[in-house]
N, C-alpha and C positions, 0 to 999 in steps of 0.2 A: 518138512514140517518146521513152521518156525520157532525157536526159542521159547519164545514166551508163552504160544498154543501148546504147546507139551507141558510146560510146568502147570497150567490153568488145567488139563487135565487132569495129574497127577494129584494137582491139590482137592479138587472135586472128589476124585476117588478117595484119596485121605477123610477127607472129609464126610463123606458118605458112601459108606460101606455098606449099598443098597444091595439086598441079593435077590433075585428074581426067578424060582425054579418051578412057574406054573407052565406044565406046558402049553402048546402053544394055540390049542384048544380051549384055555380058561381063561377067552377073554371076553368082554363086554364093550362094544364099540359105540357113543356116545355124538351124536352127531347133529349139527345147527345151524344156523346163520349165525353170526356175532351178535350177541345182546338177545337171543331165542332164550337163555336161561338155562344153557350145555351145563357150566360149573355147577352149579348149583343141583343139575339131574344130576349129576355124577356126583359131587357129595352126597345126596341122598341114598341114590345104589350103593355109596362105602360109607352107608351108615354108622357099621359095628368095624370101620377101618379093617378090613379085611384084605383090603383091593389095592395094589398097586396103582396110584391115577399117574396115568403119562396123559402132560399136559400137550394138547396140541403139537404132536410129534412129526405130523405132516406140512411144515412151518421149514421151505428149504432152508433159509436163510439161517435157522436158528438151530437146524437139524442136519450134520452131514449125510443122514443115510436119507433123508428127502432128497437132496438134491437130483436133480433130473424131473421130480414133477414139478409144474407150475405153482405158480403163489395160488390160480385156483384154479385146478385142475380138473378137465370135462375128460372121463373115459366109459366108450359104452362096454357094454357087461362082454363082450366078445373081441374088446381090443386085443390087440395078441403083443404084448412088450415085453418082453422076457427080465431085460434090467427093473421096469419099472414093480412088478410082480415079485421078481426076490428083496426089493427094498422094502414092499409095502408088506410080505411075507415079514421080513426080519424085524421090522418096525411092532407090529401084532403078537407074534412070538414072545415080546418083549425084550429082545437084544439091544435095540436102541436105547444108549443110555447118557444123559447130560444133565446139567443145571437146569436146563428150561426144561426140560421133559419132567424133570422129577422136583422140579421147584413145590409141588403138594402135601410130598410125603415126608412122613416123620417117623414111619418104622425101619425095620433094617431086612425082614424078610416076609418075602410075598408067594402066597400060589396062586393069586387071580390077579386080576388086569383089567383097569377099565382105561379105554383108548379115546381122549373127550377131545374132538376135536372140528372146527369152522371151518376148515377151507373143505372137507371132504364132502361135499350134499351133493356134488356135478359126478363121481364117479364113487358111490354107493352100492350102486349094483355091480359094480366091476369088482371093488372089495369083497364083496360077499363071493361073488364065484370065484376069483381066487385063494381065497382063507376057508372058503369051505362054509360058508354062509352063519358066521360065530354073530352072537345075539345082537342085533342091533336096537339101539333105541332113538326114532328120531323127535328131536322138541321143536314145536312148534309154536309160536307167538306170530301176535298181532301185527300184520303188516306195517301197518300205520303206527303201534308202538315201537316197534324194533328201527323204524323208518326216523321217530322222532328221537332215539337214544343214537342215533349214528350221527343226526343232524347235529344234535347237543355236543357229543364227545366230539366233531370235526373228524370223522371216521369217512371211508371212502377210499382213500391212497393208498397203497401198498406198503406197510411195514418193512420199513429196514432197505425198500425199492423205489425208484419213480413212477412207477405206474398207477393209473388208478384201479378199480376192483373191477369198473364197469370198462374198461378198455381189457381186461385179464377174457372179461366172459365173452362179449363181443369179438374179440381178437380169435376166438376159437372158430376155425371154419368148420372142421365135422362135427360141434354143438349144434352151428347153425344150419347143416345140412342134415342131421338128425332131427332137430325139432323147427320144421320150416315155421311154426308160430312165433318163435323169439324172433328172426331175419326182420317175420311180414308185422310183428309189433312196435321193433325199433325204429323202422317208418316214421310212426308217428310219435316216437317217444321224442317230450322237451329237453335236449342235453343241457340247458341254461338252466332247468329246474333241480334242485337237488329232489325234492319228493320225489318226482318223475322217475329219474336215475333212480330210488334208493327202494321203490316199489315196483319198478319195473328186473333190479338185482333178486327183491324177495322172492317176486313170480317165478325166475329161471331157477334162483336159490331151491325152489318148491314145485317144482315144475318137473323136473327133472326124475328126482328119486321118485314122486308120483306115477311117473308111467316104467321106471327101471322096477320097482320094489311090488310083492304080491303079497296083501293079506297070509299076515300068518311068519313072514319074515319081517316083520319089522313089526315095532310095538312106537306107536303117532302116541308121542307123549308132549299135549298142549301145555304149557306154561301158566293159561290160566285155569286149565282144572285142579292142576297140582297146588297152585295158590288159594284155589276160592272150596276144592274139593280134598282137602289133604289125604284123609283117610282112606276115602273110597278109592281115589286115582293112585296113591301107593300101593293100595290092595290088588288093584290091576294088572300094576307094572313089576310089582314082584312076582304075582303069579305068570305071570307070561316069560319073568328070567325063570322062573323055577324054584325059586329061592326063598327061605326062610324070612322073618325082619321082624323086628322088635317094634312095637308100636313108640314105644317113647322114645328110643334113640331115631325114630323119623321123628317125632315131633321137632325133636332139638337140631337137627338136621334141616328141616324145613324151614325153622326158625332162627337158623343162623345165617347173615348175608355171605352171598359168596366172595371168593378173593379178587375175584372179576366185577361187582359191583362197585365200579368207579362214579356212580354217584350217588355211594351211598344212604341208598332206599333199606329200608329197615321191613322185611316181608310182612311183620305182622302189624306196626303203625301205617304203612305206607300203600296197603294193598289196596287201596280204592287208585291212588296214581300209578300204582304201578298195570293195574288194569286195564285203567281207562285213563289216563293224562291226556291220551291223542284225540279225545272224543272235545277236549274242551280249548285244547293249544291248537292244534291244525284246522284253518278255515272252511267253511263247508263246499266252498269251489274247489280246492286241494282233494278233499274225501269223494269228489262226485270224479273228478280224474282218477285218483285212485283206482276207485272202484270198476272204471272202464277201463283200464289196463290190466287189472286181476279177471276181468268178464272174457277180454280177449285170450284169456290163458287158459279160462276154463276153472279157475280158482276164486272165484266171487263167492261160490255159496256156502266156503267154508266156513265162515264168521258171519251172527247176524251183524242188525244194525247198532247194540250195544254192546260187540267187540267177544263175544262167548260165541264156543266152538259149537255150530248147529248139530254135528251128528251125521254130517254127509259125509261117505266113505273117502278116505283121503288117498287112496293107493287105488290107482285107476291103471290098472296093469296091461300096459302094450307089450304084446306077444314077440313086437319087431326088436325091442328093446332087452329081453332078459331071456334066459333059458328056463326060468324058473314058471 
């Protein structure tokens, strides 16, 4: 270990004297695309700060006990890796502990956990059968918005790596021997277009935990219900954790931007853009590609045509994929 990595630790621990003794049972796993509105779910579930939030702890680069999975990692529910199983064990547990993981908190002792993290949506069902299937919550947002916040912020490449996000997912051969629609749609996917790329990642981003996950283990929490439905869609998503909540510390929670809103959208003046911006920036030859890449996936009728979640069941559970 080098010098200066040991004293960075030391000081970290000096400096926060986090204690962590929920077992390994109470946690809340928090799960997205980048720019779906993870942060922000997860401030809302640690409403009343109860919860330990480890930020994005499956981030290898940033995380030693990641290292060995992928920056985006595909694993079906029945992989058998024994290293990678006691990382993602230890990681859930809450033993993993650093500046970026705990960059959130500001108490000193915790019995619950919530796990918020973007790169996990390709191996969801693998998590659940090895952890023992601890509450998950996945958010959901607008293709076409989450598509024009990645284009804005210059998102795509791999933090801290060279790679891009769409060379991570594609570079997976048993992704692509699992689900032969990603192979038989990248065919016709434009790698020149960034939309193409950034809707054709959402598809697989959604594609995925869709046929891994079963009604009932997983609680589809949209991004724009929680914004345009506050009350009812909290009411939901707590009753499916089990969990008590104060109505006013969600209001104030809802109403506070998250620390991941890098372009500082303000939820209650800005929720008409934050809805719908994509309906009036992105050209309608764009939306009609779009749209025939989400069709070829089988994920077209989730949103109508004003960008609100229709109601079609989002967990379309293959038997081949989960045990559950």
């Amino acid at each position: 270990m080098r010098i200066s990595t040991y004293f960075n630790r030391v000081a970290y621990s000096l400096r926060s004297p986090l204690i962590d003794v929920g077992s390994p049972e109470e946690v809340v796993l928090v799960a997205g695309m980048g720019r779906s509105g993870t942060t922000w779910a997860a401030n809302v579930i640690n409403h009343d700060h109860t919860h330990r939030v480890m930020f994005e702890p499956f981030f290898p680069a940033r995380v030693k006990d990641a290292r060995g999975f992928q920056y985006i990692q595909y694993l079906h529910p029945l992989s058998r890796n024994a290293m990678l199983a006691a990382k993602a064990r230890r990681i859930l547990s809450g033993k993993a502990r650093n500046a970026w993981i705990d960059q959130a908190n500001t108490g000193y002792f915790y019995r619950r956990r919530i796990v918020k993290d973007i790169r996990c949506n390709l191996m969801l069902g693998w998590l659940q059968m090895i952890a023992g299937a601890p509450p998950l919550v996945l958010v959901v947002r607008h293709p076409l918005q989450v598509a024009l916040s990645w284009a804005k912020l210059g998102w795509g490449r791999e933090a801290l790596g060279n790679k891009t996000d769409f060379d991570h997912i594609v570079g997976q051969k048993q992704l692509l021997v699992d689900y032969p629609v990603i192979a038989e749609t990248l065919k016709s996917i434009d790698r020149g277009s960034l939309l193409e790329v950034l809707v054709f990642q959402w598809a697989v981003f959604h594609l995925v935990p869709s046929r891994q996950l079963t009604p009932g283990t997983a609680y589809i929490l949209y991004y724009e219900s929680l914004l345009a439905e506050k009350d009812n869609e909290a009411e939901k998503l707590f009753r499916h954790l089990g969990r008590p909540f104060d109505p006013e510390l969600i209001h104030r929670a809802l109403s506070k931007p998250a620390s991941t809103n890098f372009q500082n959208r303000d939820p209650r003046r800005d929720r008409a853009r934050l809805l719908g911006s994509w309906a009036e920036e992105i050209p309608q030859r764009d939306k009609k590609r779009a749209g025939d890449i989400l069709k070829m996936f089988g994920l077209d009728g989730i949103y109508d045509s004003k960008g609100y979640p229709t109601g079609e069941p989002f967990l379309k559970h293959d038997s081949s994929a989960s045990l559950y």
